[in-house]
C-alpha positions in Angstrom: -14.5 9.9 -20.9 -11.9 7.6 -22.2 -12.1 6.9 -26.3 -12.3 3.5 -27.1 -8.9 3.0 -28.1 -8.1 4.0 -24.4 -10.7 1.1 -23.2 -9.6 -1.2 -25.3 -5.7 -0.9 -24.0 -7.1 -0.8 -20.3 -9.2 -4.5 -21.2 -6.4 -5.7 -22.8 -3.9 -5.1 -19.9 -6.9 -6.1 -17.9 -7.1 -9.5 -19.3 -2.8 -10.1 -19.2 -3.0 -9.6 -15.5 -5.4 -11.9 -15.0 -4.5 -14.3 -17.4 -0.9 -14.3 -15.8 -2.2 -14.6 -12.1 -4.4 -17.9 -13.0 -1.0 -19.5 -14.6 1.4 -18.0 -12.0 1.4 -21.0 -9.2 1.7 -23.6 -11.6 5.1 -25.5 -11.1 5.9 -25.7 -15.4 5.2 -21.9 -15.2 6.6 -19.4 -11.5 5.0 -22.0 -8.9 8.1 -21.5 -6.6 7.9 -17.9 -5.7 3.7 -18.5 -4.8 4.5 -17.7 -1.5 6.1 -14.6 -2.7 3.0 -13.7 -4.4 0.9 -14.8 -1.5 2.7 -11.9 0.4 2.6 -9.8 -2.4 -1.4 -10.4 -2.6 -1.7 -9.4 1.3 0.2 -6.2 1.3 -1.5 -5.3 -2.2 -4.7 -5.3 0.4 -3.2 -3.2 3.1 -1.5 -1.1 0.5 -4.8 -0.1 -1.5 -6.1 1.8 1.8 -3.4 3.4 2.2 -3.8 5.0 -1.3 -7.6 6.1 -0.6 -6.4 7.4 2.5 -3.0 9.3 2.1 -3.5 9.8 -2.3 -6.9 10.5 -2.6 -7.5 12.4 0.9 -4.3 13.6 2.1 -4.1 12.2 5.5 -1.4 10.7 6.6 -0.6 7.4 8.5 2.0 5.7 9.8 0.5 3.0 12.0 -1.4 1.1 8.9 0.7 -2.0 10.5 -1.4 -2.1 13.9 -4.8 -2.7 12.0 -3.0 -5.2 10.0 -1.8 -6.7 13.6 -5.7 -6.3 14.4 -6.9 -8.0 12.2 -4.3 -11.2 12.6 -4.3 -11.4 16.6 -8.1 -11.0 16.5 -8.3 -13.8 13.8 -6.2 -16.2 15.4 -7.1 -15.6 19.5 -10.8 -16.1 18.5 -10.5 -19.2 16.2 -7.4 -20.5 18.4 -8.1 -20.3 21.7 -12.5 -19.8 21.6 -13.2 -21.9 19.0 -14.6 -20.0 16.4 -15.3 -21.1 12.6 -12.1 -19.1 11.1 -14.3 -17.2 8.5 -16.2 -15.7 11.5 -13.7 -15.1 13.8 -12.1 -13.0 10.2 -15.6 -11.0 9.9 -15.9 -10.2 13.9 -11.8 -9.2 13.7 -13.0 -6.5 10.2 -16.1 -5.7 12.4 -14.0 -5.0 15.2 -10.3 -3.1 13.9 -13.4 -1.0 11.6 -15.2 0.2 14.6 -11.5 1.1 16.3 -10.9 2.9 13.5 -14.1 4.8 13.7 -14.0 5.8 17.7 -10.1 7.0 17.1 -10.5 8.5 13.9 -13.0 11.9 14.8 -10.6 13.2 17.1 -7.2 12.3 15.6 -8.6 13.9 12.1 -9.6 17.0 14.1 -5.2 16.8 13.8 -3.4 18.1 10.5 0.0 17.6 9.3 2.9 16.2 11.6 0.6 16.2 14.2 -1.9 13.8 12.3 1.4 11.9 11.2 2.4 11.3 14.7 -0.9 10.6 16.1 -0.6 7.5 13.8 2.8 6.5 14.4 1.3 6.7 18.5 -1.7 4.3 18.1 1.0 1.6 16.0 3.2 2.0 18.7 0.7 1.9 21.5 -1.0 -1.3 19.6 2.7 -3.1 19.1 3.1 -2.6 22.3 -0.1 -4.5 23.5 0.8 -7.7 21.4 3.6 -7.8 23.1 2.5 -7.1 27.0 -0.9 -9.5 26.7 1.0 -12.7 26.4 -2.3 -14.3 27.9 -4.0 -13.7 24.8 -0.9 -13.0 22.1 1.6 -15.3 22.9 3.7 -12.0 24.0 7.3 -11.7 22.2 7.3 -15.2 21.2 3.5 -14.7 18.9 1.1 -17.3 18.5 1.5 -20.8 16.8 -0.5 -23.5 15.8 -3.3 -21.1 14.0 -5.7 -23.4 12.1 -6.3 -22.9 8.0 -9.2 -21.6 6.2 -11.6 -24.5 4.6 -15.4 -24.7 3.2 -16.4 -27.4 4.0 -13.9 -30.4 3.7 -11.9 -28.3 1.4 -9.3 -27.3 3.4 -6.7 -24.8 1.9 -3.8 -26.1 3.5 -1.3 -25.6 0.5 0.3 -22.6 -0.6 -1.8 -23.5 -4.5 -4.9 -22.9 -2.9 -4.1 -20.0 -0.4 -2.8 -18.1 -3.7 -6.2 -18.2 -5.3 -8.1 -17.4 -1.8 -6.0 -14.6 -1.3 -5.8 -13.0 -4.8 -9.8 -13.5 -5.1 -10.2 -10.9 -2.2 -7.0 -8.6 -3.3 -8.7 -9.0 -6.8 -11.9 -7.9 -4.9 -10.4 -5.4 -3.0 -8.9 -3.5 -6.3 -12.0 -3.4 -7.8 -13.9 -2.1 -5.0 -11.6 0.7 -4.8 -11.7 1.6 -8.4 -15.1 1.8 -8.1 -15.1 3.9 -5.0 -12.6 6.1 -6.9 -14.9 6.7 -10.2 -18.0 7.6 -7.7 -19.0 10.9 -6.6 -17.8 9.8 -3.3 -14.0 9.4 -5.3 -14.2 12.8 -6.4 -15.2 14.1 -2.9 -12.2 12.5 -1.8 -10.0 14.5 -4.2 -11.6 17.4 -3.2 -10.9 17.3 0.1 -7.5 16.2 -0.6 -7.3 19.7 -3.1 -8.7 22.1 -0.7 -10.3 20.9 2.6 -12.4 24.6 2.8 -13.4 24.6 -0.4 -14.5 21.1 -0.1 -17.0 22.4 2.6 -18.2 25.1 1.0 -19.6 22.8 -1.7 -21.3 20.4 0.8 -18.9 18.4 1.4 -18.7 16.5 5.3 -15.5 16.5 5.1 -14.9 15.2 8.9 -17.6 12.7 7.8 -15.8 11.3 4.5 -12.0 11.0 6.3 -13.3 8.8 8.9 -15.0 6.7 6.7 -12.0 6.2 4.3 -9.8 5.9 7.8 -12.8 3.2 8.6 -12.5 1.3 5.2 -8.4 1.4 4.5 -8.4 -0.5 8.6 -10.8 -2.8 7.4 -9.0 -3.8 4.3 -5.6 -3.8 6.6 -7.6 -6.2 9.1 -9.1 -8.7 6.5 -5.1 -8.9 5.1 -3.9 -9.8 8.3 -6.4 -12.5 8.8 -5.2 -14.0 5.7 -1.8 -13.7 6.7 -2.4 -15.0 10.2 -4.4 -18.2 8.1 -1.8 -18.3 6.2 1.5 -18.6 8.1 -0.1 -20.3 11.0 2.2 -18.5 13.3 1.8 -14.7 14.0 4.4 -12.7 16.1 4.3 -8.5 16.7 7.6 -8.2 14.9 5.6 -8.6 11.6 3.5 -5.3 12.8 5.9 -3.3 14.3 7.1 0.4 12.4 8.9 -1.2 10.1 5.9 -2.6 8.7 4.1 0.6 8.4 6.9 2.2 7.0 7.3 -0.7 4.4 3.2 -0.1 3.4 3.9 4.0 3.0 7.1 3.0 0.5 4.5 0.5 -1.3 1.8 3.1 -1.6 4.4 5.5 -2.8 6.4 3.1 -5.1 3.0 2.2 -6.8 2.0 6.0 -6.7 -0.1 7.4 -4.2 -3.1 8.2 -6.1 -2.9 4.9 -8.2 -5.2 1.6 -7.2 -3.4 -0.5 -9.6 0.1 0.9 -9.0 -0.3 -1.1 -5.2 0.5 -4.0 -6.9 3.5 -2.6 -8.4 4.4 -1.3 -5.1 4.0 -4.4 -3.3 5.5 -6.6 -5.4 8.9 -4.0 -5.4 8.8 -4.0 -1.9 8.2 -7.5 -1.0 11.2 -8.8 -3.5 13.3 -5.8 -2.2 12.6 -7.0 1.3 12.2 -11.2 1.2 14.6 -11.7 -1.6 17.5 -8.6 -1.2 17.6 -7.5 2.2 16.9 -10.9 3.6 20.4 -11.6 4.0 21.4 -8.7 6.1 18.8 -9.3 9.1 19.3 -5.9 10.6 16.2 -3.7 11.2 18.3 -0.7 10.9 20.2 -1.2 7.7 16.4 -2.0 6.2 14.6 1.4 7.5 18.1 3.8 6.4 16.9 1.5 2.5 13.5 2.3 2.6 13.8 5.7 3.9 16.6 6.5 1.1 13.7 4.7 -1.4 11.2 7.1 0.3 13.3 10.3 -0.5 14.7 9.8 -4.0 11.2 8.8 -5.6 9.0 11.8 -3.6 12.2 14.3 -5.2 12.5 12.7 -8.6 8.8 10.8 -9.3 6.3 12.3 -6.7 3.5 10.6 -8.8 5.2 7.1 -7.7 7.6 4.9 -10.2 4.6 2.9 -11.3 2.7 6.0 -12.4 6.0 7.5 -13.9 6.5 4.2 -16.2 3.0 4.3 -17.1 3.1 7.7 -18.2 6.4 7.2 -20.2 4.6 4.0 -21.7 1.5 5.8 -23.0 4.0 8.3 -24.3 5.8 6.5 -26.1 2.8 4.6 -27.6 1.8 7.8 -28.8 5.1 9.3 -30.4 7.1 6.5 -31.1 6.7 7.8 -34.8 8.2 10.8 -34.5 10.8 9.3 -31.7 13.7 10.2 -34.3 13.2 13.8 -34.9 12.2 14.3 -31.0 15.2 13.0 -29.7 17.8 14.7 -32.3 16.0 17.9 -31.4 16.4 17.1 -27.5 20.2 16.4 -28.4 20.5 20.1 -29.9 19.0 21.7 -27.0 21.3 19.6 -24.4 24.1 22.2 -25.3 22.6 25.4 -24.5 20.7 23.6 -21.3 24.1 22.8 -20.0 25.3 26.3 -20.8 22.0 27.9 -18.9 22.6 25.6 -16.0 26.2 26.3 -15.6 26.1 30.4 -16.4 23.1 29.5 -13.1 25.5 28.3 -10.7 28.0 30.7 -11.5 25.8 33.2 -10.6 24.6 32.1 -7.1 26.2 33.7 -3.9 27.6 29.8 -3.6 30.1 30.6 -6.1 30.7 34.5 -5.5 33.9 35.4 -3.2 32.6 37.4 -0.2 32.8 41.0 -0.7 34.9 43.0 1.8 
């Protein structure tokens, strides 16, 4: 249980966050990047499922991007082309990419490992592949335009202002949801399985049971964000759900730290101004995956526990010993000597180093 010092600290951020998401697409305070933060919003949502399903379980995926696609081409074929009320055609697209989810997943989790890994990567691929061949439907290579915009009744939200508050109410939703799933007995199943899949079923544990279910919830979560992108945009094409994608969601989940809810948004936002604002200007697919894959490396070697968990932890360390700060750090400045020493007398002992004997 947390003291009350440790709530208070967690309402306060709490309150900051929100406080600074209600002021955010005003134009006197950051109202020109709200379409960044409408992005950042929608991956938050895809992101989040990945974190329940690769931090707290241990599977792996690599084809999050095809439910996102799912979700979008379901969204906008149904409310384009039959008609259908736009918050509907949304539900039946959840109802739908959910119950995929649910008919694939029991026999892909009976995989473990790369296997599971590229069993993932193979439904993405075989999905991206069907948004481009059923051009009927899709729109093929070129996507699908002319997507109408969410409203309630004769409120229509046809601006970004009002798509920013529509989507961070359900990313808002979506985070807290989670964090409640996490706290639950069903959140510490989850890390059970993820510790020790056998020892998880020796204490009662369905474990088949609970990975399709999470597999089941982090598609619907991916679907829902691409209806809201696919509202959003008004134009949809299979280049926004290709491998790329799915890589980009794996670095956001692991920038924001796997096993943290709240780190998503830290991970999305990183990602989304690394790849709308930085890499923009290159527009090559291949100088973008060698980035993210270099990203990918140096955090999983240096921060496993994700960069957003890392400052966090620093943070909360610092808050406690920022008293004693001086002392700690001239007594880390002795040591640096003899650690240099140890390291060196290290490599000078390794075979590296050695000249071959005769």
């Amino acid at each position: 249980m947390l003291s009350w010092s440790g709530k208070k600290w967690i309402y306060i951020t709490t309150a900051m966050l929100l406080v600074f998401l209600i002021l955010f697409p005003f134009d006197w305070f950051l109202g020109q990047y709200t379409y960044l933060m409408i992005t950042i919003g929608i991956s938050t949502m895809v992101t989040v499922g990945l974190c329940l399903l690769m931090g707290y379980t241990g599977q792996i995926s690599l084809g999050q991007a095809a439910f996102y696609g799912l979700g979008a081409y379901f969204s906008a074929v149904l409310s384009t082309k039959y008609g259908y009320n736009p918050w509907l055609a949304m539900l039946i697209a959840a109802v739908v990419t959910g119950a995929f989810a649910y008919i694939i997943g029991y026999p892909m989790f009976r995989l473990r490992g790369n296997y599971l890994a590229i069993a993932t990567l193979a439904v993405g691929m075989i999905l991206g592949i069907l948004f481009n061949r059923l051009s009927n439907y899709t729109g093929g290579p070129d996507g699908m335009a002319g997507i109408p915009h969410l409203s309630i009744g004769g409120f229509a939200f046809d601006t970004n202002f009002k798509r920013y508050f529509l989507v961070w109410f359900f990313c808002l939703a979506v985070l807290f949801l989670s964090q409640n799933i996490v706290r639950s007995r069903t959140g510490r199943a989850l890390r059970a399985i993820h510790g020790n899949e056998a020892a998880a079923e020796s204490l009662g544990i369905n474990v088949a049971q609970f990975k399709v279910k999470v597999f089941v919830l982090s598609a619907v979560y991916a679907s829902l964000a691409g209806s809201l992108y696919a509202y959003h945009a008004n134009h949809i094409g299979p280049s926004s759900f290709d491998f790329l994608a799915s890589v980009k969601f794996v670095v956001m989940a692991v920038i924001g730290g796997l096993a943290s809810i709240w780190g998503a948004i830290f991970g999305a936002g990183t990602t989304r101004l690394l790849s709308d604002q930085i890499l923009l200007g290159f527009n090559n697919n291949q100088v973008d995956i060698i980035i993210y894959g270099l990203i990918l490396m140096l955090i999983m070697i240096l921060m496993p526990e994700g960069l957003f968990v890392s400052i966090k932890s620093g943070t909360l360390w610092l808050r406690t010993n920022w008293r004693a700060l001086p002392s700690i750090m001239k007594t880390k400045r002795d040591e640096l000597p003899a650690r240099i020493k140890y390291l060196f007398g290290r490599l000078l002992s390794t075979r590296l180093w050695r000249k071959p004997e005769p």
